[in-house]
N, C-alpha and C positions, 0 to 999 in steps of 0.2 A: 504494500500500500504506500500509497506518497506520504512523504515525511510533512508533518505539519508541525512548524517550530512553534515551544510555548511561550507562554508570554513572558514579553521581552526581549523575543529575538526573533530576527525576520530573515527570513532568506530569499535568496534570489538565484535561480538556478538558471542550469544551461546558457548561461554564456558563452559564447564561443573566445577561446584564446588561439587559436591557431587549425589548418587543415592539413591535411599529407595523405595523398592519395584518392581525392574525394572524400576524405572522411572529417566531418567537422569534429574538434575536439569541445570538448563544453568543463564550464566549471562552475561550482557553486558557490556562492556567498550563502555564509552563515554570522551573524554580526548582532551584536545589541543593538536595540532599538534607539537608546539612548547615547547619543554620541557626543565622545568624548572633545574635553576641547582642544586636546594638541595628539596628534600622532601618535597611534598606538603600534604596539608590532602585531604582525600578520604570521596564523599557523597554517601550514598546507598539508591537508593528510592525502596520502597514496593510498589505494586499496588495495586489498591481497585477493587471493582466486588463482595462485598461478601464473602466473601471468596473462589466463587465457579467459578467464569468465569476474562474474561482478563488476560492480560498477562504482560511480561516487560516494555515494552512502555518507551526504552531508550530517548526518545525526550523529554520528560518533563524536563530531566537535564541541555537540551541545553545552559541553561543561566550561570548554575554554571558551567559549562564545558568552556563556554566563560569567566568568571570570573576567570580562571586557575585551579578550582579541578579538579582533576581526578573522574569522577562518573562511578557510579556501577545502576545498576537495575537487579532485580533477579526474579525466579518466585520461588513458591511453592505449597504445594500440596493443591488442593482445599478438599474442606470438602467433597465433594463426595468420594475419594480418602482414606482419613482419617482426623479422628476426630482432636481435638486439645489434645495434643501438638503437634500435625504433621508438621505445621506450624511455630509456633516458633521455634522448631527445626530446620527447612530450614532456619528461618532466621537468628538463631544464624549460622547455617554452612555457612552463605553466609560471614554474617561479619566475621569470623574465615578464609575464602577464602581468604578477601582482606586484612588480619593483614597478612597469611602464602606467600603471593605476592607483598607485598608492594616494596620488591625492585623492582621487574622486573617492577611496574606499577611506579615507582617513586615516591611512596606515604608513608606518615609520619602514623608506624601503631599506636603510639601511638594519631594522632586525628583523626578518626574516626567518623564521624558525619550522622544519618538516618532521611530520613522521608520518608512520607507515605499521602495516602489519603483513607480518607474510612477505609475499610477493612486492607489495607496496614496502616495508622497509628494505628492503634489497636496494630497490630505489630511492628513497629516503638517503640510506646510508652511502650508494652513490655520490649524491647529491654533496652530502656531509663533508666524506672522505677527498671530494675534489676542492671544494671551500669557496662552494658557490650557494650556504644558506649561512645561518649564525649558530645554528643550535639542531641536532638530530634525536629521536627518539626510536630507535628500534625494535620491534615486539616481533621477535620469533624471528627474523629478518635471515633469509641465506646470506652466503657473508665472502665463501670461501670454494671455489669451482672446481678446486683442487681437493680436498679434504679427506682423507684416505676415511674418514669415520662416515663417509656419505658415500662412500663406491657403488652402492646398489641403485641407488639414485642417478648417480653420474654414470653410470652404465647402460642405462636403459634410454633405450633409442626412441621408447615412445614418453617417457619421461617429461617431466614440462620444463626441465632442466634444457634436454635434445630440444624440447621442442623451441625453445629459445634462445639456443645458439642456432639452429637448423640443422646439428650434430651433434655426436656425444661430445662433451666438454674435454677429452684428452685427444678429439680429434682435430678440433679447432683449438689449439693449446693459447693460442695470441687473442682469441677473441676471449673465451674462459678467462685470461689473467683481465682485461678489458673489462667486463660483468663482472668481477670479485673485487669487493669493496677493501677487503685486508689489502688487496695489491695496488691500488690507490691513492692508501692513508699517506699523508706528509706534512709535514710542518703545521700546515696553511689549512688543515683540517679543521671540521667546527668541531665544541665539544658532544658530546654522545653521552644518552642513558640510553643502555642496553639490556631491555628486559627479555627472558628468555626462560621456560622451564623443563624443571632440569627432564622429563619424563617427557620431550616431547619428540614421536616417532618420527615426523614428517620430517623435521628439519632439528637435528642433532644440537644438541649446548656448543659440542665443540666447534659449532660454526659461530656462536657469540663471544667464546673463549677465546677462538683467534685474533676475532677482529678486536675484543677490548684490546689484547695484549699487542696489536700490534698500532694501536694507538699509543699504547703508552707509552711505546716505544720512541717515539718520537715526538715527547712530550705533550700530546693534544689530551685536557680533560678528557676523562671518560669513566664510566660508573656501570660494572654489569651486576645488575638483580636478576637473582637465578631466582624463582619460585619452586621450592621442593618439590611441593607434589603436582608443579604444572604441566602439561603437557601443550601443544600447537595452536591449545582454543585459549586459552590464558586469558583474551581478553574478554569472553565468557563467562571462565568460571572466577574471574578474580578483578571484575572491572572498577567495584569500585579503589580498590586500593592501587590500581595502574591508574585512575584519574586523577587520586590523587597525588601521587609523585610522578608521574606525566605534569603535572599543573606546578609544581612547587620546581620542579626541573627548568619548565620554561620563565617561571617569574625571574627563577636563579640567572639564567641565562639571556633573557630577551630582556627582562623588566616586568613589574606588577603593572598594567595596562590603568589599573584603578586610584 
């Protein structure tokens, strides 16, 4: 059923930010009613599904939109559509939407803060690891296209891993390091909270343990919360306590909007 925001917050969907191939990309505002008198920062969540299915699903932002950001949710192209980079493309063009709108939205372009789950922090953490946002949040996020603890994954050619490189990952080895955020991270990185649990079949801890560690590596803030007994729905069965250190992460990092 369509989202209908409560009161106090209003959204505005299906924007178009950009097209590629015939296909329009659309984005959603989610925002308090109430607007603020100077420039707030702006959050963009990425959806998960694989890369291949679901959609915006502006309602996830409900809390930080109550909190006073301005949120975004965007879609992109799924891998059926085209391979990677096709994706991070979209979601660089999404963030580039809301830096080239920030005044009409009221928003501060220089803090800029993403996340994602699944499939969407992949991209999120893309995003992060290149040090084209201010702040990343990653829930469940793939991380690492190499990762001997995910071989069954990376092996399967109908995989949504294959299906998003257009190969298995050790056959396109340049595109794989390309897609894995651990091989990215540098300096110029934002900081990261990386939630992740530890039960979770889909997509392994040790793809969060990499990428913390290989943040920290090269000194860029980062924080991974493992949930013991979570597994790949985390944000499911443990939402509200990801809302709120998701929300205390971004005030730490973007600013309290209020």
């Amino acid at each position: 059923m369509p989202f209908t925001p409560p009161p106090g917050l209003e959204l505005i969907p299906d924007l178009p930010y950009g097209e590629q191939a015939g296909r329009a990309h659309r984005i959603d505002v989610l925002r308090p009613t109430h607007r603020a008198a100077q420039p707030v920062p702006a959050v963009l969540f990425l959806h998960g599904g694989g890369w291949h299915m679901f959609g915006k699903y502006p309602e996830i932002n409900a809390f930080l939109a109550r909190a006073g950001y301005v949120t975004f949710s965007s879609n992109y192209r799924y891998s059926h559509e085209a391979p990677f980079p096709a994706q991070l493309e979209d979601a660089r063009a999404a963030v580039a939407w809301v830096r080239a709108h920030a005044a009409r939205w009221g928003v501060d372009a220089g803090r800029v803060g993403v996340w994602g789950i699944s499939a969407g922090a992949h991209l999120a953490a893309l995003l992060g690891a290149l040090g084209e946002v201010q702040a990343v949040v990653d829930v469940c996020g793939p991380a690492d296209f190499f990762d001997p603890g995910w071989e069954a994954e990376l092996q399967d050619p109908r995989g949504p891993v294959s299906r998003l490189l257009g190969a298995r990952a050790g056959e396109v080895a340049h595109l794989a390091a390309q897609a894995s955020p651990v091989c990215r991270v540098s300096p110029r990185s934002a900081p990261f909270l990386i939630v992740h649990g530890a039960r979770d079949a889909q997509v392994p801890l040790s793809q969060a343990e990499a990428l913390h560690a290989a943040l920290l590596e090269v000194d860029v803030p980062s924080e991974l919360w493992v949930i013991p007994e979570g597994d790949h729905f985390i944000n499911e069965t443990h939402l509200p306590q990801i809302e709120a250190r998701v929300l205390e992460f971004f005030r730490e990092t973007l600013g309290d909007p209020l």
